[in-house]
Backbone bond lengths (Angstrom), bond angles and torsions (degrees), N, CA, C in turn:
res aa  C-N    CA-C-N  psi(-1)  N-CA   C-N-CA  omega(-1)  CA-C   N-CA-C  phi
1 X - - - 1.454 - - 1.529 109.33 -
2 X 1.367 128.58 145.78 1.138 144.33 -175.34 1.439 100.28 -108.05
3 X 1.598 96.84 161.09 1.427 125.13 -175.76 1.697 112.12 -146.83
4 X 1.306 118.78 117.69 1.592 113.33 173.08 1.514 99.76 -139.60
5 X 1.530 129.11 110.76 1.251 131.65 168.85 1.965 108.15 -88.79
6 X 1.471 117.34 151.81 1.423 100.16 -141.34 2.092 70.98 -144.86
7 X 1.260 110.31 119.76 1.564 134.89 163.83 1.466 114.96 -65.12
8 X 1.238 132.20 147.08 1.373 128.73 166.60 1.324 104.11 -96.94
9 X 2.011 114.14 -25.52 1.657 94.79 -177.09 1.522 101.15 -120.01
10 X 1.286 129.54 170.91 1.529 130.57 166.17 1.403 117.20 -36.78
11 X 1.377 136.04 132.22 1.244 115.85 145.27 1.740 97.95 102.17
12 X 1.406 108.90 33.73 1.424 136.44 171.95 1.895 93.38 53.42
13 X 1.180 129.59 40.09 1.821 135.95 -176.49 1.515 99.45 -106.88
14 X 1.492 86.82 149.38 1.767 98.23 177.93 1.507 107.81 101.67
15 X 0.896 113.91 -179.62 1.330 148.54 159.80 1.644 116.52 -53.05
16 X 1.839 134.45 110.50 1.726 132.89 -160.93 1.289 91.39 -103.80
17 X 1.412 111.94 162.74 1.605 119.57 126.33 1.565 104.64 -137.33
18 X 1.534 81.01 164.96 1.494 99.33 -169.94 1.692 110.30 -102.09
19 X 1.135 117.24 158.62 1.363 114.77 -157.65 1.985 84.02 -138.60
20 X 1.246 103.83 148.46 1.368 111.54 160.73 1.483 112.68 -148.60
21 X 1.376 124.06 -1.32 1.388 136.10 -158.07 1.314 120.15 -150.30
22 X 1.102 155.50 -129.98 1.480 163.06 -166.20 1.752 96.84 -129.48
23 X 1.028 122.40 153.92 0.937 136.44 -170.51 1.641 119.26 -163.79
24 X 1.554 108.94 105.66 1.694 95.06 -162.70 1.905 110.31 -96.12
25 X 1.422 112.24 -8.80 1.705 133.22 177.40 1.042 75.59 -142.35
26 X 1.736 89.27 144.06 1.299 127.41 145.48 1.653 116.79 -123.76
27 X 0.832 93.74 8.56 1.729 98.17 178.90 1.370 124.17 -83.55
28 X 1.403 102.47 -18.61 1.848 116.07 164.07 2.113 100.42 -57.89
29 X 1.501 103.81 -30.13 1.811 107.42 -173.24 1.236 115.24 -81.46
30 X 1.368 96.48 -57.25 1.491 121.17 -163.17 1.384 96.82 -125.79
31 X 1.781 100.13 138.19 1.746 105.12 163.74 1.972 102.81 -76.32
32 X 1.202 117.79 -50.11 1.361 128.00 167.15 1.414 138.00 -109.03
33 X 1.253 121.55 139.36 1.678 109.31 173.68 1.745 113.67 -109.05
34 X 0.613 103.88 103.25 2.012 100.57 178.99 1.991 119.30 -91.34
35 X 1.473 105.82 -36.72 1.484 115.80 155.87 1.316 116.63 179.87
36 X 1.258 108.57 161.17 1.681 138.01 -143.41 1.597 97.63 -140.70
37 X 1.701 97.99 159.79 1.650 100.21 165.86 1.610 83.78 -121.99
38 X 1.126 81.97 174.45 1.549 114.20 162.61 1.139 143.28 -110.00
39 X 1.419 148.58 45.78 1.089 163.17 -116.20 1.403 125.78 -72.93
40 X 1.770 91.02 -45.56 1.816 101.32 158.24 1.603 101.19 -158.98
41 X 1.300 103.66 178.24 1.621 102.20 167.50 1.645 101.02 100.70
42 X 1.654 108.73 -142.77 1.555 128.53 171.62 1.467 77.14 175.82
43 X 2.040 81.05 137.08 1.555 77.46 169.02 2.107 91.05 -119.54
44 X 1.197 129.63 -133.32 1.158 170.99 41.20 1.504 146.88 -59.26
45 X 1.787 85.77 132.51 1.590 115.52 -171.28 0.965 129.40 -79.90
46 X 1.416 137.58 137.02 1.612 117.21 173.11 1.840 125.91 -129.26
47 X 1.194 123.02 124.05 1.021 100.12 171.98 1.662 141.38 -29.91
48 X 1.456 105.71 -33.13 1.537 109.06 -167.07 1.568 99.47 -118.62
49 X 1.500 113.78 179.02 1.002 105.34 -168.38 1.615 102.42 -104.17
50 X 1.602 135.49 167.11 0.985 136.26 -160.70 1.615 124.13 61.62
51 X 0.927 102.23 37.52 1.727 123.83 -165.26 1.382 118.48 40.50
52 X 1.262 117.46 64.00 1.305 122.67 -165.06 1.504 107.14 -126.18
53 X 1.299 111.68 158.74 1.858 104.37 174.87 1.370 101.48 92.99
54 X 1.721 106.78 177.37 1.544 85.88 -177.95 1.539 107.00 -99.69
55 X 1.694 107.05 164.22 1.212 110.90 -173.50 1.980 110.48 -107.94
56 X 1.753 76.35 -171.54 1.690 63.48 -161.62 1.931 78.79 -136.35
57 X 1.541 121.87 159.15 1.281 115.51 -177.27 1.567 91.51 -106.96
58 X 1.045 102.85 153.89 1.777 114.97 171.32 1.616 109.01 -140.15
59 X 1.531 109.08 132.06 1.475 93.46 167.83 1.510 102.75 -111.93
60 X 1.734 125.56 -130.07 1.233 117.97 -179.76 1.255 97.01 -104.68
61 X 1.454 96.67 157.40 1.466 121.83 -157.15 1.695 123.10 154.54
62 X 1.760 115.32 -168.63 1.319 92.95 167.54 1.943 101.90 -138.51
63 X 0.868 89.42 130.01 2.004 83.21 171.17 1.316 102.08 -122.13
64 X 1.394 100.83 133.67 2.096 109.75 -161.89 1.610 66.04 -98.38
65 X 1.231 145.15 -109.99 1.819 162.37 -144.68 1.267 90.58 -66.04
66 X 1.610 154.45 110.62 1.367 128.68 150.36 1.487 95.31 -99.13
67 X 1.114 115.83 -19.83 1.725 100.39 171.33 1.168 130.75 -46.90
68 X 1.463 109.66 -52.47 1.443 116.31 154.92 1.425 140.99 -68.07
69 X 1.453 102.86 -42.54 1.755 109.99 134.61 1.587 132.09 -15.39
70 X 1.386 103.98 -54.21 1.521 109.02 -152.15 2.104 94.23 -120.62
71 X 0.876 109.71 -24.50 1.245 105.40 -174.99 1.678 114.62 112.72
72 X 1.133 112.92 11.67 1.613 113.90 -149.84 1.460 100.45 -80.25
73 X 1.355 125.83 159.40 1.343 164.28 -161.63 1.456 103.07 -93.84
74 X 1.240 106.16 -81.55 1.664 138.74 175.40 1.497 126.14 -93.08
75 X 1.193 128.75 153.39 1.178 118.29 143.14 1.207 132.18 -69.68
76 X 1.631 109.62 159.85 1.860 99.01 -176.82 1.168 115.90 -72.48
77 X 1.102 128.53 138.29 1.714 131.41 161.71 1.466 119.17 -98.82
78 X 1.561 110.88 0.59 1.552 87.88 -169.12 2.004 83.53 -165.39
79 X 1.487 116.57 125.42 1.290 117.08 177.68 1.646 110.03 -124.99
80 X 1.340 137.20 157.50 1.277 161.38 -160.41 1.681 120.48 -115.45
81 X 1.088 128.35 110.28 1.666 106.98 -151.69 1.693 81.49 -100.45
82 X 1.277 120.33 100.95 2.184 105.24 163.19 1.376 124.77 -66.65
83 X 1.603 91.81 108.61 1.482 98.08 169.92 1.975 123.08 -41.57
84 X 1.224 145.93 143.89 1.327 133.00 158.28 1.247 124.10 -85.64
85 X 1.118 126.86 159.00 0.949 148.56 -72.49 1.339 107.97 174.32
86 X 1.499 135.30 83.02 1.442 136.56 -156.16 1.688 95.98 -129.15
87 X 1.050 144.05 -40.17 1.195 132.67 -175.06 2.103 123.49 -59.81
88 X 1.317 104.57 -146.45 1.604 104.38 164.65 1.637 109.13 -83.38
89 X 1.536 116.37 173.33 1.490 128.19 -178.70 1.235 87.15 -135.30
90 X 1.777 119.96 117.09 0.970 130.29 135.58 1.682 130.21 -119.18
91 X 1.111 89.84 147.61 1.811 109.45 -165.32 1.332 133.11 -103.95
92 X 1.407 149.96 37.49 1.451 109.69 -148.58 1.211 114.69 -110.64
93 X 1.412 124.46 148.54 1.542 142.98 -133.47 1.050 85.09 -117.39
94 X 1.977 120.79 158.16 1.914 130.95 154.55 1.068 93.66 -133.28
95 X 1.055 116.32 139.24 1.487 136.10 133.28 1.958 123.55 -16.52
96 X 0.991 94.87 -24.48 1.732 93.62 -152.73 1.280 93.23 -134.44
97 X 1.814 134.59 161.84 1.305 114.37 167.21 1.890 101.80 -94.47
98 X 1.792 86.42 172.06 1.126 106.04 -169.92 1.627 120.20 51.88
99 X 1.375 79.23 48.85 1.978 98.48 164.98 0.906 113.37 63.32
100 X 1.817 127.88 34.53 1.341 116.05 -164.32 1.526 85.55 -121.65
101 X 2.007 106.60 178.64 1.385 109.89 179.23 1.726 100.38 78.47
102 X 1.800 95.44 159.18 1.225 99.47 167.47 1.983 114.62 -47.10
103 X 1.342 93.90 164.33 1.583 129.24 -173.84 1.439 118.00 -134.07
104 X 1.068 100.81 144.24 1.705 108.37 175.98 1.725 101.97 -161.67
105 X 1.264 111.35 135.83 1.482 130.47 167.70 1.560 107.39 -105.51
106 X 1.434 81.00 119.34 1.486 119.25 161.64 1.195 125.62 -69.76
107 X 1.433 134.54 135.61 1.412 145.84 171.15 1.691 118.46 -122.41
108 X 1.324 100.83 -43.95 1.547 120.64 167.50 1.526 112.07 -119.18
109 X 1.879 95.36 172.77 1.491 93.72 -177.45 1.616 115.65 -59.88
110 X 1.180 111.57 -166.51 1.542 121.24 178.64 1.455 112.21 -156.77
111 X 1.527 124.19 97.11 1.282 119.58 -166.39 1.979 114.01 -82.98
112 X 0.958 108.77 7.26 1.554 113.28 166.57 1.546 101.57 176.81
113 X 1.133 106.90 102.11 1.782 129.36 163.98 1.156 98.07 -50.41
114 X 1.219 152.64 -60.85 1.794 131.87 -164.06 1.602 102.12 -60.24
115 X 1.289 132.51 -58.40 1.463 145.39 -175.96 1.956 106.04 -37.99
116 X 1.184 90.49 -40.56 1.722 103.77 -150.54 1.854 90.68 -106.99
117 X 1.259 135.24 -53.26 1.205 126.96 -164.50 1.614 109.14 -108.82
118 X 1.529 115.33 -18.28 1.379 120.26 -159.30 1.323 127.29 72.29
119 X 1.101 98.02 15.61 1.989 94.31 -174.37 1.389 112.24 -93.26
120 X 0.880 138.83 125.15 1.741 136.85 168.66 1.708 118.51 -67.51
121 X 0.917 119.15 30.18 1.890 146.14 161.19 1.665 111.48 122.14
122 X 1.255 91.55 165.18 1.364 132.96 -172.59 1.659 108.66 -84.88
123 X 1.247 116.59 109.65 1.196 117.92 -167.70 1.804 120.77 -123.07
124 X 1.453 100.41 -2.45 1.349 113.15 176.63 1.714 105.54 -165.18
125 X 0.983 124.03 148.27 2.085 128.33 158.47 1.250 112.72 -127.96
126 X 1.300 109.47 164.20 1.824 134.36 152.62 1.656 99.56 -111.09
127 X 1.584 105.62 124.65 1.142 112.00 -170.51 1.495 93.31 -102.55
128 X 1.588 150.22 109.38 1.877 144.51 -140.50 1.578 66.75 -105.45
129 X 1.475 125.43 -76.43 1.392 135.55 -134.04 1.362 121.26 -167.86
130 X 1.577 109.36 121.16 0.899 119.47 177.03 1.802 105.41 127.43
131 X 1.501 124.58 -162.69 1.197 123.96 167.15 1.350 100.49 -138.80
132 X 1.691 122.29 150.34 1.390 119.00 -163.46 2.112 91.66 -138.40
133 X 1.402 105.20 151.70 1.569 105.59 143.91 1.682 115.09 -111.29
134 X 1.473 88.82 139.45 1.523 100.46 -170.23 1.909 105.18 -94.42
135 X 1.719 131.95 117.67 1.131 110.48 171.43 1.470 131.30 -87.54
136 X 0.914 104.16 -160.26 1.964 93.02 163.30 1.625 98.26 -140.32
137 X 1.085 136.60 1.94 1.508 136.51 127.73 1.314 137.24 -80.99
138 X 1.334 120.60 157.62 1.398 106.83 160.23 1.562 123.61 -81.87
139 X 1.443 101.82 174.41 1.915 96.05 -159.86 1.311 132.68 73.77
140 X 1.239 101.84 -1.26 1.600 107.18 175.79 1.505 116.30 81.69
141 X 1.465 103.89 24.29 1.330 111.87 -178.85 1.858 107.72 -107.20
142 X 1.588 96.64 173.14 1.314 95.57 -170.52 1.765 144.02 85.80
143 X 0.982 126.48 165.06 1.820 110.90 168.93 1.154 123.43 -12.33
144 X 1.043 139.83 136.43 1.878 118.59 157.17 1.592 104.47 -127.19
145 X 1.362 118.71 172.60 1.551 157.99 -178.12 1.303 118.87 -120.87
146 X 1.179 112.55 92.38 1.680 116.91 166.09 1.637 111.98 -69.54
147 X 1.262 129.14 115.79 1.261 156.74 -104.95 2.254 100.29 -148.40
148 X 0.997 114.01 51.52 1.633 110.94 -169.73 1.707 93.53 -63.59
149 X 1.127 123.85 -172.21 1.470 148.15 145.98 1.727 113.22 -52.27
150 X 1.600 115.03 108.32 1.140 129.22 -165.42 1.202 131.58 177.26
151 X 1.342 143.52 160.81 1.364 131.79 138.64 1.934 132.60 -86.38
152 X 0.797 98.00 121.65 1.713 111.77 178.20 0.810 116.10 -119.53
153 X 1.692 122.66 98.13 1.243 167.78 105.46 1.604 117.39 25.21
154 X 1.586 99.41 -69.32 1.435 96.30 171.85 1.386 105.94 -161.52
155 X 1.115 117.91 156.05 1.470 113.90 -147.21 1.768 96.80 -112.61
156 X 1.247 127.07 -10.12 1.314 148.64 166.30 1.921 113.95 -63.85
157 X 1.350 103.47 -44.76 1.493 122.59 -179.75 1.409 103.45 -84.82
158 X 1.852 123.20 -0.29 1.332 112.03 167.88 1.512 112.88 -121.78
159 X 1.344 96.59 24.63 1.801 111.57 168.10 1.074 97.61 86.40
160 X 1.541 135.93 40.19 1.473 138.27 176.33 1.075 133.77 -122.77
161 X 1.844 102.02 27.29 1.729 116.49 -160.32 1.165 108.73 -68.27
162 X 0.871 127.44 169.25 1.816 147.77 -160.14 1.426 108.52 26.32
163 X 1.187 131.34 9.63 1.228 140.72 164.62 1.649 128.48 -45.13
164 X 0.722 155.80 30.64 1.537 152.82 -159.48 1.723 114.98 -33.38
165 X 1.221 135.30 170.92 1.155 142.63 171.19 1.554 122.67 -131.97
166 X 1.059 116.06 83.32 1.603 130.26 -171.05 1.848 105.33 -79.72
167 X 0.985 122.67 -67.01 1.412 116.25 -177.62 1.199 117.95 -116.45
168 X 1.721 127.57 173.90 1.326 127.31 -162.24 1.274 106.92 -155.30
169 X 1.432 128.60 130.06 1.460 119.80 -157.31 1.708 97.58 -134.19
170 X 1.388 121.09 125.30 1.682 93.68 163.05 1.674 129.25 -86.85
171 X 1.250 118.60 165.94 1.561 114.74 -163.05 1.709 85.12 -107.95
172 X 1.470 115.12 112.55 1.205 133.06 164.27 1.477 115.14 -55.23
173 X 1.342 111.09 -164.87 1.238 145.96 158.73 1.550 124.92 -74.94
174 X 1.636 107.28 -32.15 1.519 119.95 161.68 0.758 162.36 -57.81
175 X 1.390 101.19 19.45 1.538 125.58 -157.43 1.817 91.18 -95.97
């Protein structure tokens, strides 16, 4: 079980709430969030509400500023608690949306898909098992995509247009 308590001002000030679950508003709690700890778990954050916008991964720990930390726009309004995740991670990636174009299945991360598969991005997955972050650089840098158990179709129809997908990391147990 996870834990993320969430600040309205920098520097754990203001007014918290506590999070143990999914959460699609937070604005019924908090008018603002500026930083949170993390107590246990990993969650993902999102700028917008209904898990929308870009997100940001957090495991446990404490970030007093993640705005400034992380680069953020907004505060979060809406966070994702990821269950873990003890079995295998399988992945497999296309080229093209709606499963088209070359393919490759994933087992481990992949710190730059062109290097390793040849593909010039990632445009759709089948997520078999496990939970993954998706980047839009290589190295694990850049935007990311919290990645549950699923198929994704097109990554444009989930507010991710012109977005590319360069690397792929799985979210352990280590959080």
């Amino acid at each position: 079980m996870g834990k993320i308590i969430f600040y309205e001002e920098k520097n754990f000030q203001g007014r918290s709430h506590e999070c143990m679950s999914d959460c699609a508003d937070m604005s019924s709690y908090l008018s603002r969030s500026q930083s949170c700890r993390v107590e246990s778990g990993c969650f993902m954050v999102y700028e917008r509400n209904n898990y929308m916008g870009n997100q940001f991964f957090m495991r446990r720990g404490e970030y007093s500023d993640y705005m400034s930390m992380m680069g953020m726009r907004e505060s979060i309004k809406s966070c994702r608690m990821i269950p873990m995740h003890r079995g295998q991670f399988r992945m497999k990636i296309y080229e093209k949306e709606n499963f088209g174009g070359q393919s490759h299945e994933m087992m481990e991360d992949c710190d730059n898909v062109m290097d390793r598969y040849h593909m010039n991005e990632c445009q759709s997955c089948n997520v078999m098992d496990g939970h993954w972050l998706m980047y839009e650089q290589p190295q694990f840098r850049g935007k990311m995509m919290y990645m549950r158990p699923g198929e994704y179709r097109n990554f444009k129809e989930m507010g991710m247009s012109g977005q590319r997908f360069m690397s792929m990391r799985r979210i352990t147990d280590m959080c």
